[in-house]
C-alpha positions as CSV (number, residue, x, y, z in Angstrom):
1,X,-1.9,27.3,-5.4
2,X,-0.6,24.4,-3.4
3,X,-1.7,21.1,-4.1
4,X,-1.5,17.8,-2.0
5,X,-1.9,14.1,-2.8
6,X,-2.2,11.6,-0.5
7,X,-1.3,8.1,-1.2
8,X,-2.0,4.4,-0.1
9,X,-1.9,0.5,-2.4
10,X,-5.8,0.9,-3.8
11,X,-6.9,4.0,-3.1
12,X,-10.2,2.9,-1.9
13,X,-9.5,3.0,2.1
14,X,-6.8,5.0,3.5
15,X,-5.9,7.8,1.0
16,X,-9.8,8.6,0.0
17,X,-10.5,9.1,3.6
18,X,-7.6,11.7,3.9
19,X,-8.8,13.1,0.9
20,X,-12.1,13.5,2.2
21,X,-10.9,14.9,5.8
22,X,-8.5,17.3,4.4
23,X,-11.1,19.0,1.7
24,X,-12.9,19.5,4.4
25,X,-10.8,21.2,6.6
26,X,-9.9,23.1,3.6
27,X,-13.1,23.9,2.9
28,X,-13.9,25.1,6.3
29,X,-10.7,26.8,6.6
30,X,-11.9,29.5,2.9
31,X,-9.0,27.9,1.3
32,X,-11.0,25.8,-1.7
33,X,-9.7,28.5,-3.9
34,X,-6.0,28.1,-2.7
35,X,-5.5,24.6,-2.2
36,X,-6.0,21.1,-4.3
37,X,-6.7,17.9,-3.0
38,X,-6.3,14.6,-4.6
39,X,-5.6,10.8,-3.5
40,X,-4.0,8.1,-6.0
41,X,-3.1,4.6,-5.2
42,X,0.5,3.0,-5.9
43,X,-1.8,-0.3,-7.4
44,X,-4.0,-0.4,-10.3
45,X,-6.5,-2.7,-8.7
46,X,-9.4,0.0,-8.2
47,X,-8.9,2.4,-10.8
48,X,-12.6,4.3,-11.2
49,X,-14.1,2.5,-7.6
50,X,-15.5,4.5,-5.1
51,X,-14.5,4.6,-1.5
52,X,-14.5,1.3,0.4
53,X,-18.4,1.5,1.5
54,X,-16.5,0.8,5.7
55,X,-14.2,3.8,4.7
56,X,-17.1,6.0,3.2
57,X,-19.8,5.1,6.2
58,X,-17.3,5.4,9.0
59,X,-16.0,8.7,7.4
60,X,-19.9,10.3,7.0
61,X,-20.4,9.3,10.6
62,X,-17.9,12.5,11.3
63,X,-19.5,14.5,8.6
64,X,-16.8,13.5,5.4
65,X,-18.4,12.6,1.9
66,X,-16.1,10.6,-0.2
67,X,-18.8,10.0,-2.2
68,X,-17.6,12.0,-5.1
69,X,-14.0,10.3,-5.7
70,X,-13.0,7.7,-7.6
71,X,-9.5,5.5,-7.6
72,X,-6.7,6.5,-9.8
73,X,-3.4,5.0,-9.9
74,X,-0.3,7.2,-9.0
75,X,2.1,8.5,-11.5
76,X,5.5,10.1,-12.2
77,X,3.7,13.1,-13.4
78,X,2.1,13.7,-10.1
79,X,5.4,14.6,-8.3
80,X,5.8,17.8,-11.2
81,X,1.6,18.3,-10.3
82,X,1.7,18.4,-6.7
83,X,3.6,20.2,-3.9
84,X,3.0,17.3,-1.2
85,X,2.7,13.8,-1.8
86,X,1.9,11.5,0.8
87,X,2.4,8.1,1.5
88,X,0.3,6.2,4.3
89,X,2.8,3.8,4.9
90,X,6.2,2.7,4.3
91,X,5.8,0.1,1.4
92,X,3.7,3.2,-0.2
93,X,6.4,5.5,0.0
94,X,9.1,3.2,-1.9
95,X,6.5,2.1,-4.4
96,X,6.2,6.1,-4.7
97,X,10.0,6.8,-4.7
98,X,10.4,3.9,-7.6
99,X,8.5,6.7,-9.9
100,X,9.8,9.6,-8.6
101,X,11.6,11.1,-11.7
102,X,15.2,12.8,-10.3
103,X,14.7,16.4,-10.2
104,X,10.8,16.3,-9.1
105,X,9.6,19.4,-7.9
106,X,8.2,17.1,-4.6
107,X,9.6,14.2,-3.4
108,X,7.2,11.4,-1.5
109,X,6.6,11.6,2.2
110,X,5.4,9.3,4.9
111,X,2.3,11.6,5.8
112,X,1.8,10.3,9.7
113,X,6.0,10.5,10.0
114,X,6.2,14.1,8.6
115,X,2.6,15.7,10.3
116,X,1.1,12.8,13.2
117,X,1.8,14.4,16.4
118,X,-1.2,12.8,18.6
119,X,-0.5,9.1,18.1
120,X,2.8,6.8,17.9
121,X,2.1,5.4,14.9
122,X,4.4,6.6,12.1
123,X,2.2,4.6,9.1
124,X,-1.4,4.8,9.0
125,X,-2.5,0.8,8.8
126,X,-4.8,-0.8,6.3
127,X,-7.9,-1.3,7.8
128,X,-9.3,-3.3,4.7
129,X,-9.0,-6.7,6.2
130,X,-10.1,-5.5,9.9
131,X,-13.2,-4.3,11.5
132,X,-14.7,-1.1,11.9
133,X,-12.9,0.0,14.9
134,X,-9.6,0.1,12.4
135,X,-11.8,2.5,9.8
136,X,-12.1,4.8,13.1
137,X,-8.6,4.6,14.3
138,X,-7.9,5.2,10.7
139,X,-9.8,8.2,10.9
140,X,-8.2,9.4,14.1
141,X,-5.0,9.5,12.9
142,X,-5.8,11.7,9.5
143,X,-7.7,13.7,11.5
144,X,-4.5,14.8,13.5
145,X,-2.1,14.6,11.1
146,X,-4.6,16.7,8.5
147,X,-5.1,19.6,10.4
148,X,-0.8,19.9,11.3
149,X,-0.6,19.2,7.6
150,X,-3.0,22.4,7.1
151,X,-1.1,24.6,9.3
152,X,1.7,24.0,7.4
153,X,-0.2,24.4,3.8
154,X,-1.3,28.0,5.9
155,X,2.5,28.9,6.1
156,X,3.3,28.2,2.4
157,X,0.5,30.3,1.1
C-alpha cells in the first residue's frame, strides 16, 4: 500500500483539488485497492470545511468530486502514515519540515518541484484571493504533476 498526502495553508483550495484529481486517476488507473489519498492543511483555520465552492465547481467542470472531503490540519504523525507528502508551495513545505519528527519514514516535498514537468512553475499558487482562471491554472498544474506522480506510485508498487 502506498499512501500520499498532499498539502497546502487551509486545505480547502489547493491540496483538496489534488486530492480529488489524483483519486481519480487512481481510480481509473484499478489502483483504489493499492493506493491512499489524503490532503491536510499546515493551518487550522478550516478544519471539517469542505472544498472552497471556486475549487469544487472548477474541479467538477473536469469531472473531480471533492464533495466528499473535509479539512484536517497536518501532523507529525502523518510523515510515519504516509509514503509521499506533498507541499504546494514553499512556505508549506517548511511549515511541514517544522513537524517532521527526525527519522520519519517520509520527509516533505515540494509536489510541482519533484513531479511538474509541463509548466515552469515550481509552487502551485493560491488561487483563493484570485479569480477563476487561477482555480483552472490550479488545476492544470495538478493535473500534470498527478499523473508523473502516478507513474512513479506505478514503479513503487
Amino acid at each position: 500500500m502506498k499512501r500520499v498526502l498532499f498539502v497546502c495553508l487551509g486545505n480547502i483550495c489547493r491540496s483538496p483539488t489534488a486530492h480529488g484529481v489524483f483519486q481519480k486517476m487512481v481510480d481509473d488507473a484499478g489502483l483504489s485497492d493499492q493506493v491512499e489519498v489524503d490532503s491536510a492543511g499546515t493551518a487550522a483555520w478550516h478544519i471539517g470545511k469542505s472544498p472552497d465552492s471556486r475549487s469544487a465547481s472548477a474541479a467538477a467542470k473536469r469531472g473531480y468530486d471533492l464533495s466528499p472531503l473535509r479539512a484536517r490540519q497536518a501532523v507529525s504523525a502523518d510523515f510515519e502514515q504516509f509514503n509521499y507528502v506533498l507541499a504546494m508551495d514553499k512556505e508549506n513545505l517548511t511549515n511541514l519540515q517544522a513537524i517532521c519528527p527526525p527519522g520519519s519514514r517520509s520527509a516533505p516535498q515540494l509536489f510541482l518541484y519533484d513531479f511538474g514537468k509541463a509548466f515552469p512553475e515550481i509552487e502551485v499558487p493560491d488561487p483563493y484571493y484570485g479569480g477563476d482562471a487561477g482555480f483552472e491554472h490550479v488545476l492544470d498544474l495538478l493535473e500534470d504533476a498527478c499523473s508523473n506522480l502516478l507513474t512513479d506510485v506505478r514503479q513503487q508498487l
